[in-house]
TIVO-2410 file (N, C-alpha, C; in nm, 3 decimals):
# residues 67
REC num residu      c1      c2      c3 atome chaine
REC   1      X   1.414   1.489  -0.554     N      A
REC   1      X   1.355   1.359  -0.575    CA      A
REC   1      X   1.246   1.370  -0.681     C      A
REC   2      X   1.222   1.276  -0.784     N      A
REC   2      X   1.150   1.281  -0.898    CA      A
REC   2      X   1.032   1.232  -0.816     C      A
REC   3      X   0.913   1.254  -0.889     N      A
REC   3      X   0.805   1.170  -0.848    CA      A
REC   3      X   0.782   1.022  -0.830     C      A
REC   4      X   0.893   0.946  -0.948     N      A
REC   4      X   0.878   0.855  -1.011    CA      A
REC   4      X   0.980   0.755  -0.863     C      A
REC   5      X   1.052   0.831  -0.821     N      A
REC   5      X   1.132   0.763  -0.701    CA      A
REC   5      X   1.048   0.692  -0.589     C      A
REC   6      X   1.076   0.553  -0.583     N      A
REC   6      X   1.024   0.482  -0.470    CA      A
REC   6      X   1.130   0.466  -0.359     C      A
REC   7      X   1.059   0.451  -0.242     N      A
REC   7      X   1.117   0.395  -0.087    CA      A
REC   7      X   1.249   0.342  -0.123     C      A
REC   8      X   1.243   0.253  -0.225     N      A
REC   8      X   1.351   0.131  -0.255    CA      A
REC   8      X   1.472   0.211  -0.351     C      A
REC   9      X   1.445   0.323  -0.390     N      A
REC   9      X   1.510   0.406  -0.495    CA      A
REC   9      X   1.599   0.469  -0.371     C      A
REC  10      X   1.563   0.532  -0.255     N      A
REC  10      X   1.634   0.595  -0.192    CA      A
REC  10      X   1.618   0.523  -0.054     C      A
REC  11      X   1.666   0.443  -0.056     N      A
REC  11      X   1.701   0.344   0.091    CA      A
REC  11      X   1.782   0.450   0.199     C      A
REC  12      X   1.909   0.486   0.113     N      A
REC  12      X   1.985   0.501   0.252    CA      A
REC  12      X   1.984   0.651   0.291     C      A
REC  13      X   1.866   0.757   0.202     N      A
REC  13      X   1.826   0.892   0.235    CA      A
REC  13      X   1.756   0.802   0.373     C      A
REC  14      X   1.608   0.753   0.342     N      A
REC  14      X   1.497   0.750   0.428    CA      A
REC  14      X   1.613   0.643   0.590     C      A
REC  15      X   1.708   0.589   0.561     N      A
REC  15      X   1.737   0.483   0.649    CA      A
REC  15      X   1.807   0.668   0.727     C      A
REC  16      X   1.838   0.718   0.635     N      A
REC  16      X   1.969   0.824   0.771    CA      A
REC  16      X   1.839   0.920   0.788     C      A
REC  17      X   1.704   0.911   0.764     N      A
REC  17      X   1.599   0.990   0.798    CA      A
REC  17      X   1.556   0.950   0.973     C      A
REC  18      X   1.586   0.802   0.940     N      A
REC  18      X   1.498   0.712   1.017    CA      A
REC  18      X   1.611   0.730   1.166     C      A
REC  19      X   1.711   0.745   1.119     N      A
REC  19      X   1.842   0.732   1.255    CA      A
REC  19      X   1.793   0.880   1.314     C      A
REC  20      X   1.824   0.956   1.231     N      A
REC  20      X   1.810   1.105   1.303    CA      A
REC  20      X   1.727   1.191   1.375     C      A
REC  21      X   1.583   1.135   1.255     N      A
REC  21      X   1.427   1.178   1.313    CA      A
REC  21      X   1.355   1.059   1.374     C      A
REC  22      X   1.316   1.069   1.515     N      A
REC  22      X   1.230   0.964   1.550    CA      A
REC  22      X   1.060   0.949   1.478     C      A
REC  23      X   1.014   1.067   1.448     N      A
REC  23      X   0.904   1.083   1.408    CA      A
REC  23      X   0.891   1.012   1.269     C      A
REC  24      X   1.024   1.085   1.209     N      A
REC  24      X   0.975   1.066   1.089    CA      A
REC  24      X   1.012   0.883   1.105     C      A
REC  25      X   1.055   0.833   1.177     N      A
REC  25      X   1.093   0.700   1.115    CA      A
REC  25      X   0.940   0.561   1.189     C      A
REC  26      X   0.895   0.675   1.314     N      A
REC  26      X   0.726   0.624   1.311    CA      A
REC  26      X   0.646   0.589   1.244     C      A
REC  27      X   0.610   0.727   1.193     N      A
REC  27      X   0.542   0.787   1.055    CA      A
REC  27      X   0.570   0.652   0.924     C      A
REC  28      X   0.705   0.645   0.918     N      A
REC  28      X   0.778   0.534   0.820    CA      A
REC  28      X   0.729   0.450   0.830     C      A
REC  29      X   0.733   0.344   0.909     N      A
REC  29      X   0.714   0.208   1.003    CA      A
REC  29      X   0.584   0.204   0.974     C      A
REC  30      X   0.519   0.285   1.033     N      A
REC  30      X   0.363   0.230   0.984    CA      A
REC  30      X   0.308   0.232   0.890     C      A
REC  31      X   0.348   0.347   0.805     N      A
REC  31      X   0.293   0.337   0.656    CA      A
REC  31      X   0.334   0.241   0.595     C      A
REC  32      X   0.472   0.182   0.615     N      A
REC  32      X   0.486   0.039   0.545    CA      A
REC  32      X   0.423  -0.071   0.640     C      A
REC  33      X   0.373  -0.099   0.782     N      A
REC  33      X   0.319  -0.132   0.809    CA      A
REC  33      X   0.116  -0.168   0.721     C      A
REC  34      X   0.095  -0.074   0.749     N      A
REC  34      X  -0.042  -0.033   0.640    CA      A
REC  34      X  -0.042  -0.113   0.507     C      A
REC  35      X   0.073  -0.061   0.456     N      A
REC  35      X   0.113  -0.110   0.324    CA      A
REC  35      X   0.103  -0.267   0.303     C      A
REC  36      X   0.159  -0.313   0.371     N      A
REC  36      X   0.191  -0.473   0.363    CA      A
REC  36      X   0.007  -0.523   0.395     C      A
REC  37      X  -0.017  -0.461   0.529     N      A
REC  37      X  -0.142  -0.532   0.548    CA      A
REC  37      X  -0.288  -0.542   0.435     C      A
REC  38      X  -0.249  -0.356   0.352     N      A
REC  38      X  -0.342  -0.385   0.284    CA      A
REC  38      X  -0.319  -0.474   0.132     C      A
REC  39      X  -0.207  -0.488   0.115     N      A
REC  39      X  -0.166  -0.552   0.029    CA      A
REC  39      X  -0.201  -0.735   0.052     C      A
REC  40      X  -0.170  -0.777   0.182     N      A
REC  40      X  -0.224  -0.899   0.221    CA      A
REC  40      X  -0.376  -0.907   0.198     C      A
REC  41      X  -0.435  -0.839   0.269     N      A
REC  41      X  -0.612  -0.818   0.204    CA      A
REC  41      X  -0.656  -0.841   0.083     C      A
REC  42      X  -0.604  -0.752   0.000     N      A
REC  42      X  -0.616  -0.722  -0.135    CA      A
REC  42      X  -0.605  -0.880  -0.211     C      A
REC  43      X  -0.471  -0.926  -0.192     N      A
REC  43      X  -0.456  -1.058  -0.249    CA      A
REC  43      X  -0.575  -1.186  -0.218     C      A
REC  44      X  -0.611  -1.151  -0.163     N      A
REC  44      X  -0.754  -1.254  -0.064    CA      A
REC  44      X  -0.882  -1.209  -0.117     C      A
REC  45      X  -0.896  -1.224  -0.229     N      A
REC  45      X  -1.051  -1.156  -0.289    CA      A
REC  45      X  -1.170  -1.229  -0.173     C      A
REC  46      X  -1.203  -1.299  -0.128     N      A
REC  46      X  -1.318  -1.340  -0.028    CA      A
REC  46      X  -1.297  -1.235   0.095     C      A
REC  47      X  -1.140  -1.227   0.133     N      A
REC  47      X  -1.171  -1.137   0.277    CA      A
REC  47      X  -1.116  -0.997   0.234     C      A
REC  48      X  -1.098  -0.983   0.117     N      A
REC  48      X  -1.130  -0.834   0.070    CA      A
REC  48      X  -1.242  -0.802   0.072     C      A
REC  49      X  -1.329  -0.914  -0.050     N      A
REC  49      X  -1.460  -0.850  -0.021    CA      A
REC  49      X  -1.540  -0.797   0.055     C      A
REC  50      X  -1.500  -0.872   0.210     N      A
REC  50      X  -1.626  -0.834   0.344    CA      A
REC  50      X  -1.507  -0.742   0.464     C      A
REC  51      X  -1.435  -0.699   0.367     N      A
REC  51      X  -1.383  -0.595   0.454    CA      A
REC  51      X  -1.299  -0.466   0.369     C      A
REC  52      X  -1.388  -0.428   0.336     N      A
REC  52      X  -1.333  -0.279   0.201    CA      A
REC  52      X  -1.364  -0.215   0.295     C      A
REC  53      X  -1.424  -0.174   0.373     N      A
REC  53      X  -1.443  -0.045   0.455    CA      A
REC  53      X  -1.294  -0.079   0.571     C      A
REC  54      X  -1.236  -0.125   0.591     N      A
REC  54      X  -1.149  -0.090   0.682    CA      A
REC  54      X  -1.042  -0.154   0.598     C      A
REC  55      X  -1.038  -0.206   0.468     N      A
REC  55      X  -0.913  -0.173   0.386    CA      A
REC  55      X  -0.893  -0.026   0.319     C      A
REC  56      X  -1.059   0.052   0.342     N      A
REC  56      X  -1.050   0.167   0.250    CA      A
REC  56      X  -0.973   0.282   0.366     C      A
REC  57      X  -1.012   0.224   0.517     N      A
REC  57      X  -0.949   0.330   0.645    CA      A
REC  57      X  -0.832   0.269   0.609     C      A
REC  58      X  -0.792   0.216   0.575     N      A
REC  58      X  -0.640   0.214   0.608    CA      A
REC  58      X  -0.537   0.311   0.424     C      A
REC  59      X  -0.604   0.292   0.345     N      A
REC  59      X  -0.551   0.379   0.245    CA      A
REC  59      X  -0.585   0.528   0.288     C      A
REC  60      X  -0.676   0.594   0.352     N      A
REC  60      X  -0.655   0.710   0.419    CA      A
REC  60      X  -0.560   0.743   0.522     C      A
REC  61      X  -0.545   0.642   0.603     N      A
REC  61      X  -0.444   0.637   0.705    CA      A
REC  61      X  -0.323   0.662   0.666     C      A
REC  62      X  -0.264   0.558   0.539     N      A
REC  62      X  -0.152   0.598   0.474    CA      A
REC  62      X  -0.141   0.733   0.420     C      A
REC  63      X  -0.204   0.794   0.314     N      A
REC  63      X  -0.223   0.906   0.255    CA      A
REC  63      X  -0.207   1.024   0.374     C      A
REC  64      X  -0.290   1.009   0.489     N      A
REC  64      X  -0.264   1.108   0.589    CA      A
REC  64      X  -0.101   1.063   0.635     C      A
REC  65      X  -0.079   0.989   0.669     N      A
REC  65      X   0.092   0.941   0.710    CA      A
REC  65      X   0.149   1.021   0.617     C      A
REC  66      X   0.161   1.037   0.448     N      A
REC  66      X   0.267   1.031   0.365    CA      A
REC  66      X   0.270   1.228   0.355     C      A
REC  67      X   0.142   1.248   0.403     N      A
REC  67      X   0.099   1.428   0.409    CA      A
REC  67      X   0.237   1.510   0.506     C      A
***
């Protein structure tokens, strides 16, 4: 896998990841979980602003997930 490969590049590796390994498809789930939420934040400059400290825990959260 190149660096340059996203989630969406290899669907049906991570989908037969997700059938086989329970962990890994946890692990999955929430980091795109994370993902979406901080992405909802982000788009909201007023409730970004008064909440960067637990948009910033959640980009560690991911980063530790993707480890």
């Amino acid at each position: 896998m190149r660096k340059t490969d996203t989630w969406q590049d290899n669907r049906e590796i991570i989908a037969e990841l997700k059938k086989k390994d329970d962990h890994f498809a946890v692990i999955f789930d929430e980091h795109t979980q994370l993902d979406q939420q901080i992405n909802q934040l982000e788009k909201d400059r007023v409730t970004h602003a008064s909440r960067d400290d637990e948009i910033e825990q959640m980009k560690r959260r991911k980063l530790q997930l993707k480890d």
